[in-house]
C-alpha angles and dihedrals in degrees: 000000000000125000106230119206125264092247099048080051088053100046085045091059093045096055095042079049083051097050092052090049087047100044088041084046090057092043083054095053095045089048101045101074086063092048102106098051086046094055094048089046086051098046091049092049099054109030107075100232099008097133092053106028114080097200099049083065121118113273121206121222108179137014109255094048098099094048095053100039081060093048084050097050091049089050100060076058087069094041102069098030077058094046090083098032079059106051080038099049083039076055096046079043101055101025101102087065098041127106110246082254091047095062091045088051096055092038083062088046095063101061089036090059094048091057091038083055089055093043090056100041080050092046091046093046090043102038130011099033091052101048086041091051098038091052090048090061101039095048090058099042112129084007103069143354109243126232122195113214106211090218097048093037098059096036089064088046090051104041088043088050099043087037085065100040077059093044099053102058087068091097081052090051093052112051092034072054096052093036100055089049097257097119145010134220096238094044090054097043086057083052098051092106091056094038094053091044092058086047092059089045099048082045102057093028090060104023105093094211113110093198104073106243102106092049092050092050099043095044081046083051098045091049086044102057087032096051086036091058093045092054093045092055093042081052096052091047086234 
């Protein structure tokens, strides 16, 4: 083995950080032309009554809304097609001082990520947007009209939905964790208290709502996968 210098290291790290934001860049572009279509799906899909009720459409409140919520939504494209070129270029990055079954361990982790990625952005449009958004309009109801801001309204869909894309690659984290000799289970299962109480913090330190659903379901999410890996390795005996 040779020691490379700090700042070939460095350089190395910038160029590999170059390549996701590349590849994620492409991915955005390639996504942007079906945008639109992707944005009124979206809305539909979340907002109970949205493709009758005429008040429960978008409202745009700036120029410029409708542009940038696209570019958003395109852009959620790019972050979980950068998701794997990140744990692989971390791989290219950290394969000259990995074990033989160490970079086995991370080449079975790019394609898992990818599909982790999916599974959390599902979870998040089948589960946790509609129960957030159904219990927005029911708990105003006879209170207030609601009006849905195309801009807010979109920032919450699309950090809930690339938050879990992130969150769900925890299982992944652990076991590529316990594999390559980091952690132990044991170890982690005596941190749990420490571990949940980081969880509650990133998800009300990140989620926009200011009612506290969407923290509450998120922190609920990340125990959940954390305490659910745990038991599945317990299980396994590994």
């Amino acid at each position: 083995d040779e020691e490379m210098p700090l700042a070939d290291h460095i350089e190395e790290m910038m160029s590999r950080l170059g390549i996701v934001f590349l590849v994620g860049g492409v991915a955005l572009l390639l996504a942007f032309p079906a945008a639109d279509q992707t944005i009124n799906y979206l809305w539909n899909a979340h907002i109970p009554g949205a493709a009758t009720i005429a008040d429960r459409r978008p409202r745009l409140y700036g120029p410029l809304e409708l542009v940038l919520t696209e570019l958003k939504v395109a852009g959620l494209a790019g972050l979980i097609v950068g998701l794997p070129v990140f744990v692989y270029q971390s791989y290219r990055f950290m394969r000259p001082g990995l074990y033989p079954t160490e970079r086995r361990y991370y080449l079975a982790a790019v394609p898992t990520s990818l599909v982790l990625a999916f599974v959390g952005v599902a979870f998040a449009h089948f589960v946790v947007l509609p129960a957030i958004f159904l219990y927005f309009t029911s708990y105003t109801t006879g209170t207030a009209l609601v009006a849905f801001g195309l801009k807010e309204t979109f920032n919450l869909i699309l950090l809930l939905m690339g938050y879990m894309a992130i969150v769900f690659q925890i299982p992944l984290f652990i076991m590529l964790g316990i594999m390559m000799g980091l952690v132990t289970r044991v170890w982690l299962q005596e941190k749990r208290l420490l571990f949940w109480g980081a969880f509650a913090g990133l998800a009300f330190l990140v989620s926009p709502d200011p009612t506290g659903m969407a923290p509450i379901i998120i922190a609920a999410t990340m125990i959940t996968l954390f305490e659910g890996t745990l038991a599945l390795l317990r299980w396994t005996g590994n």
